[in-house]
N, C-alpha and C positions, 0 to 999 in steps of 0.2 A: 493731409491724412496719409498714413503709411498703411499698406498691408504687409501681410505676412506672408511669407512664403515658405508653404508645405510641400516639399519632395515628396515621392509614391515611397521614400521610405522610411521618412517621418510618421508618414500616416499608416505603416505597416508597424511600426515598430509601439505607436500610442495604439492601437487594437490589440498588438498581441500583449501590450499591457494590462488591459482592459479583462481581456480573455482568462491570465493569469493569473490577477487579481480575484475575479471570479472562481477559478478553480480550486484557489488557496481558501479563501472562505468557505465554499462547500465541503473541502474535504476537512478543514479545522474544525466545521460545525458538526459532522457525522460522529470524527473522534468526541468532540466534547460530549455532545450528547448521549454516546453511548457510554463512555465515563461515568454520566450522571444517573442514564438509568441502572448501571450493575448499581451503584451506591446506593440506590432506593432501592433496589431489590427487585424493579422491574425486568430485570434482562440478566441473563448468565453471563459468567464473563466467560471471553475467548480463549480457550488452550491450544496455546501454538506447538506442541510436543509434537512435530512431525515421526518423528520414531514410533510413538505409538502403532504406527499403522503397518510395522514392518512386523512380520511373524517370522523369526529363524527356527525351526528345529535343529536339535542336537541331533541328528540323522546327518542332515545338510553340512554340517561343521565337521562331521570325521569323512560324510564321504569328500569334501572336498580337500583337508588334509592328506589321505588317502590318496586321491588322486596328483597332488603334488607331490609325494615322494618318489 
């Protein structure tokens, strides 16, 4: 009968597999799912428009011209 011999970094390296695997599932399931519900009409879909949230006045744009010349 032979064993097998597992180093501490075999067995570090098959957990952080284990771990990954795991990770990769839950977050493939959250996208899919939420795919599924904008398409049935349950859920909004996501607006990544980060600009949206920036407000410039035309005040703001000459006094800073202004203050460049």
């Amino acid at each position: 009968m032979y064993f097998l011999y597992f180093d501490p970094g075999l067995g570090a390296m098959i957990i952080q597999t284990i771990i990954a695997a795991v990770a990769g599932v839950v977050l493939f399931s959250k996208n899919l799912m939420h795919k599924i519900k904008v398409f049935l009409g349950i859920a909004k879909p996501i607006q990544d428009d980060v600009f949206d949230d920036i407000e410039i006045k035309d005040s703001d744009i000459e006094n800073n011209n202004s203050s460049e010349r």
